[in-house]
C-alpha positions as a printed Julia matrix, in Angstrom:
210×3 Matrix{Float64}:
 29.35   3.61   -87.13
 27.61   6.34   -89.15
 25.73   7.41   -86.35
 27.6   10.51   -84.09
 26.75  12.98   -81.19
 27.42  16.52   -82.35
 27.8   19.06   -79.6
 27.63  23.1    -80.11
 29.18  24.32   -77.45
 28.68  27.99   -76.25
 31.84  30.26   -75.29
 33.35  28.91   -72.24
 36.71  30.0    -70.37
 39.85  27.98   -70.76
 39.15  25.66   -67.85
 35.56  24.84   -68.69
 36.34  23.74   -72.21
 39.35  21.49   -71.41
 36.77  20.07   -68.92
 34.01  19.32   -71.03
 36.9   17.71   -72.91
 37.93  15.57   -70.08
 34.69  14.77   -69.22
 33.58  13.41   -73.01
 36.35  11.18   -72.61
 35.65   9.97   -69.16
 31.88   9.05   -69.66
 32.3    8.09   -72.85
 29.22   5.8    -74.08
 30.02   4.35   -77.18
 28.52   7.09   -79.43
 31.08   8.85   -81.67
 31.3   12.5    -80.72
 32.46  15.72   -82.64
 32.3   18.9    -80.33
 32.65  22.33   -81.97
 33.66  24.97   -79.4
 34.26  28.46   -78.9
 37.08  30.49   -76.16
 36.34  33.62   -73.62
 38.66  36.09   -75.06
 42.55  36.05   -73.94
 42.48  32.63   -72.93
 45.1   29.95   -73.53
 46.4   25.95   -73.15
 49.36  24.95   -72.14
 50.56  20.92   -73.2
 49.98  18.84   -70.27
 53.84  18.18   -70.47
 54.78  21.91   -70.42
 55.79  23.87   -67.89
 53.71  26.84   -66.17
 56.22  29.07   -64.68
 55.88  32.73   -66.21
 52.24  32.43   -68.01
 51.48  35.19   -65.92
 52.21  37.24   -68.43
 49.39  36.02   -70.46
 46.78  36.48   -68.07
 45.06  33.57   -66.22
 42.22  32.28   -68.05
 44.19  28.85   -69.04
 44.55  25.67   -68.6
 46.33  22.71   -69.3
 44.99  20.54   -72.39
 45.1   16.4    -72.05
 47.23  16.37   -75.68
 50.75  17.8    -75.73
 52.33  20.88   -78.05
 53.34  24.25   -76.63
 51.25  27.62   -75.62
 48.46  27.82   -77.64
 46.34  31.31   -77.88
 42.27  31.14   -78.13
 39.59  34.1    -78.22
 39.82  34.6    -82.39
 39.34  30.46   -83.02
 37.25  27.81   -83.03
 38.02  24.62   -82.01
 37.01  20.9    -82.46
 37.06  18.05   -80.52
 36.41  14.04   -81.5
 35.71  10.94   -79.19
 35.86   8.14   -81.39
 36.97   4.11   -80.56
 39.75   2.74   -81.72
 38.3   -0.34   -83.27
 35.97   1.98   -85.62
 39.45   3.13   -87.62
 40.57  -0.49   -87.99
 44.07  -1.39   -88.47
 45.31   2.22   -89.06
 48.8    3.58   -87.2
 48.38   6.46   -84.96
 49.95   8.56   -88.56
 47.19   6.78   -90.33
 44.36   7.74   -87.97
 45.7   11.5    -87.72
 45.35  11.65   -91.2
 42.18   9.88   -91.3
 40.89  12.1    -88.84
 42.52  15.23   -90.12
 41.15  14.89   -93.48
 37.76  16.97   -93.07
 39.83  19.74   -92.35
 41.24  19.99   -95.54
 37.85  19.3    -97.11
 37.36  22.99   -95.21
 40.18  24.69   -95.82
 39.73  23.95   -99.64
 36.18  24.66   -99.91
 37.35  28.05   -98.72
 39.54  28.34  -102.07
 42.32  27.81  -100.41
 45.52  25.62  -100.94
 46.24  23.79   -97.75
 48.19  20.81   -97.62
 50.06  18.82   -94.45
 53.53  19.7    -93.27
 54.65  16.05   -94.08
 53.71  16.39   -97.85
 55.62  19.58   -98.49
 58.65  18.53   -96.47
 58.32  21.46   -93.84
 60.9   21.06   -91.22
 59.14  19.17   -88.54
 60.35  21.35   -84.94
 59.13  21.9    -81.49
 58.41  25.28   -80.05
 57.18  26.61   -76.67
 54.31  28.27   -78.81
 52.08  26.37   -80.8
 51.84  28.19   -83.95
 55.81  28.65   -84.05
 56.11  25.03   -84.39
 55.41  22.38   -86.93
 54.26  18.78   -86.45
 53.58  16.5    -89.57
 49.87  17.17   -89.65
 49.6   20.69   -89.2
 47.63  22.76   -92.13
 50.03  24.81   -94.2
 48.79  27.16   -96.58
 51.1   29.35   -98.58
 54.14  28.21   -96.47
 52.46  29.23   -93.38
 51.01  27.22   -90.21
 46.71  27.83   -90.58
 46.0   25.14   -87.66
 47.18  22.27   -85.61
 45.79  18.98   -84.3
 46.58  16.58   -81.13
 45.58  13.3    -79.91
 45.29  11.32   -76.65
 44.97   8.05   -76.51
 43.35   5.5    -74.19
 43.62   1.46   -74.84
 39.8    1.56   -76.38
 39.42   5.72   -77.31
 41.2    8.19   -79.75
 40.65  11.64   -78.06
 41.85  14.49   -80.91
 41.18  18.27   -80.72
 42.56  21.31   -83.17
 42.02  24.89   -83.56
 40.74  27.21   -87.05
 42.47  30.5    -86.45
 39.87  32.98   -87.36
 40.92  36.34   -86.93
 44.3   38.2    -85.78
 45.2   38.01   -82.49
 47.16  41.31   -81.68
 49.01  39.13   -78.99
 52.73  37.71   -79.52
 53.1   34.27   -80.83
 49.4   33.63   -82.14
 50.64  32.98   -85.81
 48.49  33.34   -88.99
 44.6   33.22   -89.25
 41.57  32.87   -92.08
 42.12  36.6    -92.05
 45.43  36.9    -93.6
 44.41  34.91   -96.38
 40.83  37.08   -96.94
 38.78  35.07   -96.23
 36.29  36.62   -93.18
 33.84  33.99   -91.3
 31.9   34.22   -88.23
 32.31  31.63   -85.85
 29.17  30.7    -86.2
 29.57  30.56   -89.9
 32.94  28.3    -89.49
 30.83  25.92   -87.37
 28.17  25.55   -89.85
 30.99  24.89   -92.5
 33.01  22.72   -90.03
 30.24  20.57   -89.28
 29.44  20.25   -93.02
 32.28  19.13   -94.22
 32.52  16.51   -91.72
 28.94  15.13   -92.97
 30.62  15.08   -96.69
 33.7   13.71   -95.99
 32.67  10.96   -93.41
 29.46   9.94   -94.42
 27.77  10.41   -90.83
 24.16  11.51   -89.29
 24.59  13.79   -86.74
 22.24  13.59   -83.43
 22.43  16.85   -81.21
């Protein structure tokens, strides 16, 4: 199906994004859809299989995301999130389809001049960690050794639900790992979307209705 809904969402609070997620899941009807979103500042998501005791400490605009993975910081990202069916990606393993769907990331990340390549293919150490970024699942972006981004799905018997997160800038909290920044390169968010949602035209081949 070449045909997908895009969605530019404005800056919403923790809650109202994980919402919108929820809800583009919920009502889906039948259109592919790839949401590009932005975070109020000092907000987080938790794994909906993580525990909430002590988050205080990091204020309280969160909330809990449908994927799993660990404490994950937002205000200095953007983020991305796809509705597609199952029966559009064939035959393909849940490995296969996170790689499939992965794949325009890398089409970004390398259009930015930079070397990024999965954790699988350079044999990082897969591990799980209360934070996000201080973990490493297969297809997380590694540049330079270091973790750029992550990815999660959720999956339904007809739907593949997958988000992820583009560091932009540094986060002077604890735990929010490495950005665009740290390797020199210095976008606007509005700038990433624009490149985000390009790349996704190149790689995939789709038309885009708003």
């Amino acid at each position: 199906m070449k045909t997908w809904r895009f969605i530019d969402s404005p800056k919403l609070s923790a809650q109202a994004n994980m919402d919108l997620d929820k809800s583009l899941l919920d009502n889906f009807d039948g259109i592919p859809i790839f949401r590009l979103y932005s975070w109020e500042e000092n907000s987080f998501t938790i794994g909906r299989f993580q525990k909430s005791d002590g988050l205080e400490r990091f204020g309280t605009n969160h909330a809990i995301r449908m994927t799993g993975g660990g404490l994950l910081l937002h205000g200095c990202d953007i983020s991305y999130s796809i509705v597609i069916p199952t029966k559009l990606l064939g035959k393909k393993s849940v490995k296969e389809s996170y790689e499939y769907l992965c794949s325009f990331l890398l089409h970004f990340y390398k259009n930015l001049g930079l070397h990024v390549e999965y954790a699988k293919d350079i044999k990082k150490e897969l591990s799980k960690s209360f934070f996000c970024q201080e973990g490493f699942e297969a297809y997380d972006m590694i540049v330079d050794g270091k973790k750029i981004g992550g990815n999660a799905q959720k999956r339904t018997k007809d739907l593949i639900f997958q988000h992820g997160s583009i560091p932009l800038k540094n986060d002077t909290r604890e735990f929010s790992g490495y950005s665009l920044e740290e390797f020199g390169v210095n976008l606007s968010k509005d700038k990433t979307k624009e490149l985000l949602k390009k790349s996704f035209i190149e790689l995939f081949g789709v038309k885009f209705e708003k």
